[in-house]
C-alpha distance (Angstrom), angle and dihedral (degrees) to the residues before:
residue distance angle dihedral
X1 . . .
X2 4.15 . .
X3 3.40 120.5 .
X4 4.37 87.5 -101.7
X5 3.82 87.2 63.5
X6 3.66 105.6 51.8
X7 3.56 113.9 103.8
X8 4.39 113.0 -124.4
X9 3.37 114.3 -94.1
X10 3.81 106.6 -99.2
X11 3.76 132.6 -102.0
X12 4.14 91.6 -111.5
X13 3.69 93.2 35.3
X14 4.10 84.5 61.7
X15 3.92 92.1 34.7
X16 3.72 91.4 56.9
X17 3.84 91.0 42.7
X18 3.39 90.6 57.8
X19 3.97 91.5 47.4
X20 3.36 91.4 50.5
X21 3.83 97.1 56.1
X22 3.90 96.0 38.5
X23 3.93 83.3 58.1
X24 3.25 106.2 52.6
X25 3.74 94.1 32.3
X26 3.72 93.3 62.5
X27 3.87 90.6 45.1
X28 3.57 83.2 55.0
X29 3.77 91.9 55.7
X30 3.40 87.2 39.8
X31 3.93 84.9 64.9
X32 3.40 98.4 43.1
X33 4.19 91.9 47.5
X34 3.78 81.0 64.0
X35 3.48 106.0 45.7
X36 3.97 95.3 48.9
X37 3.94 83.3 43.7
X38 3.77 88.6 58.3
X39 4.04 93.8 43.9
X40 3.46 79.2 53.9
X41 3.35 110.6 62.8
X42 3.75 104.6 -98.1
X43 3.11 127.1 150.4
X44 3.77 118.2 145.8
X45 3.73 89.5 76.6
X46 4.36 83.0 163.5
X47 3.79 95.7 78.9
X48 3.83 138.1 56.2
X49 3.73 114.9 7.7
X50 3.60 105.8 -30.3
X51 3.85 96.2 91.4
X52 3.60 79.4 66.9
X53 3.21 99.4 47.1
X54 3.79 96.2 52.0
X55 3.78 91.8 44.1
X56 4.32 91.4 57.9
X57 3.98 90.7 76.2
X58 3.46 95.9 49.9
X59 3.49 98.3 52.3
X60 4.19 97.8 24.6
X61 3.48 104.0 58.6
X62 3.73 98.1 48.6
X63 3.64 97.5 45.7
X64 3.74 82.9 45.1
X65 4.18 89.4 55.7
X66 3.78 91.3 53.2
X67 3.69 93.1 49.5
X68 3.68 88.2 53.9
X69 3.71 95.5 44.8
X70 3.92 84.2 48.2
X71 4.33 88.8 51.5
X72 3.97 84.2 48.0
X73 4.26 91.7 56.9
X74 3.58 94.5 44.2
X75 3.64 102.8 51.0
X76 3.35 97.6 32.0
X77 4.06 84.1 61.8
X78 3.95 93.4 44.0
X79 3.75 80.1 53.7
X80 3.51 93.5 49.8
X81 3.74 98.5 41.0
X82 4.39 87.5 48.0
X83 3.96 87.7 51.1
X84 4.02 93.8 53.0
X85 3.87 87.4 44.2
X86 3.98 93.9 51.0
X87 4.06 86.3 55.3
């Protein structure tokens, strides 16, 4: 297929793109939070925002493997369906 004949991404495909990457990119930061906390000098990571913090990982990043396992079914059957239309 040429780049004229490919269909346009759709608008879930891009939705759950998006999802994906805001998911595991604040998980990331999530990570990061607590490793500069901990060069900091933190160590009370029970009070203020840090149970928070902690908690974003372990929810984030498998919510954010779903999402991408969900992007991986859908365009892999928009793929599908475009090949059997181009025969």
């Amino acid at each position: 297929m040429t780049d004229v004949e490919k269909t346009p991404t759709s608008r879930a495909e891009r939705s759950l793109a998006f999802m994906v990457a805001s998911t595991i990119g604040i998980s990331v930061l999530a990570f990061l939070a607590i490793i500069i906390g901990t060069a900091a000098g933190v160590r009370d990571f029970g009070s203020g925002l840090w149970p928070v913090i902690i908690f974003l990982p372990l929810i984030g990043l498998p919510i954010g493997l779903i999402f991408m396992i969900v992007l991986l079914v859908v365009s892999t059957r928009r793929r599908l369906r475009d090949a059997r239309g181009s025969r």
